[in-house]
matplotlib code that plots the C-alpha trace (Angstrom):
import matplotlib.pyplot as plt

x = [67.4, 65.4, 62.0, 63.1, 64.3, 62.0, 58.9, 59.0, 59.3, 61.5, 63.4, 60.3, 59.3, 62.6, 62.3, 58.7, 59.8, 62.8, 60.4, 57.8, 60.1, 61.5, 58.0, 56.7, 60.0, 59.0, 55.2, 56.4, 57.9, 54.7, 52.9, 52.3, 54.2, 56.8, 57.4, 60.7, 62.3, 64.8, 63.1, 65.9, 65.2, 61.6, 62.7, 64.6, 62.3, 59.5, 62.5, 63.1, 59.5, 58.9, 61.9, 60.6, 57.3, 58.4, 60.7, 64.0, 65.5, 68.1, 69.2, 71.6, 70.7, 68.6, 70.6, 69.3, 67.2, 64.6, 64.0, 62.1, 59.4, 56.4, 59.2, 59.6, 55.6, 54.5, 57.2, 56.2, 52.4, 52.6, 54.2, 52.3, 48.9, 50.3, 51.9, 47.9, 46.5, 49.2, 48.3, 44.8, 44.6, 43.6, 47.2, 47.7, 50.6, 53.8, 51.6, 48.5, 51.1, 52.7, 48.6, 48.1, 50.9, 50.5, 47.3, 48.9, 48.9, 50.9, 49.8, 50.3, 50.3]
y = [49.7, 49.8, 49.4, 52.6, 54.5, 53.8, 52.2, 54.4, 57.5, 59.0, 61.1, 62.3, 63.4, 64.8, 67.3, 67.8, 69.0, 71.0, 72.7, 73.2, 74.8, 77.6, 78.5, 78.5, 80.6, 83.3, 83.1, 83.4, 86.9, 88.3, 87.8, 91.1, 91.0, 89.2, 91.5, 93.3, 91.5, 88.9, 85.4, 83.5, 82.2, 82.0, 79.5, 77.5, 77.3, 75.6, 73.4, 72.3, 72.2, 69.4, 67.8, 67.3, 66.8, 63.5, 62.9, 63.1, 65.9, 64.2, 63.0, 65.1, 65.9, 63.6, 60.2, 58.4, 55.9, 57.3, 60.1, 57.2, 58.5, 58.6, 61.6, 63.2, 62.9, 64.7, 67.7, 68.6, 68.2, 70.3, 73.0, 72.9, 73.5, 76.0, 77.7, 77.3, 78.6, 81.6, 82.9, 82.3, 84.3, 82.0, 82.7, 86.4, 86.4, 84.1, 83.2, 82.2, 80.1, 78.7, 77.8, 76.1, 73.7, 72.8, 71.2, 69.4, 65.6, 62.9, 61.5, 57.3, 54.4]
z = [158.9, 155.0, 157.8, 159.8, 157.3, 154.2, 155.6, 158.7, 156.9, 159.5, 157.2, 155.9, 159.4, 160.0, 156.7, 157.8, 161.4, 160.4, 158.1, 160.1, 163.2, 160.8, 159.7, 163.4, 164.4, 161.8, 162.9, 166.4, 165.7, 164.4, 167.8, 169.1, 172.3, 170.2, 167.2, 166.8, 169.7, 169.5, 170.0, 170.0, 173.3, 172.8, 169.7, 172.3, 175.1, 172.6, 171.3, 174.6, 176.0, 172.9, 173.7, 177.6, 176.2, 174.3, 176.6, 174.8, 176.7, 178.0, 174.5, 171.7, 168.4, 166.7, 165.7, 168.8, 169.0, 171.2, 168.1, 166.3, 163.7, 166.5, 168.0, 164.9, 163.7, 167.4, 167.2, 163.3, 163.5, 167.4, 165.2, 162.6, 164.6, 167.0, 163.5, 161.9, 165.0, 165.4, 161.9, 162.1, 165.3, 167.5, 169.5, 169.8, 173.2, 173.8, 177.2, 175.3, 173.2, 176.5, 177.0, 173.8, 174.4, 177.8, 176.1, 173.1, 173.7, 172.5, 169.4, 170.2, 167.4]

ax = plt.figure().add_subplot(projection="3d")
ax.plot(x, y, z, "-o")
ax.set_aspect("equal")
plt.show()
């Protein structure tokens, strides 16, 4: 339990995830085919595309023992460079987002 928790850091990837899907939400509705629509289910589709992407879609919440650290680590850094490369441009259409994370890969320890 002390190893997951403390030496596994995966409540700091938790914090680190949560945080980083809000921001991505928000930079999701400045897209320009996205702005002043409601994204709701554009916030759900990339929450379940990561979820069949680590394969945890079968799974609730985020108490289970497949959402180990490795789980949490992938979804928060995924969101964090899509989130970088919305605001720096680099994304400019929900499709072209749809792209860039077809190409995201599994980061293995």
């Amino acid at each position: 339990m002390i190893d997951v928790f403390i030496n596994q850091k995966i409540l700091f990837w938790r914090d680190i995830g949560g945080d980083s899907f809000k921001e991505f939400n928000k930079l999701v509705d400045t897209l320009p085919d996205r702005k002043e629509k409601n994204n709701t289910g554009i916030y759900i589709q990339v929450s379940l595309a990561i979820r069949r992407k680590l394969s945890i879609l079968s799974t609730k919440g985020y108490n289970e023992k497949e959402h180990d650290t490795l789980v949490q680590e992938n979804s928060a850094e995924w969101l964090k460079t899509l989130g970088f490369a919305i605001n720096v441009g680099w994304i400019k259409s929900f499709d072209e987002l749809k792209n860039a994370f077809d190409k995201l890969e599994v980061i293995e320890k």
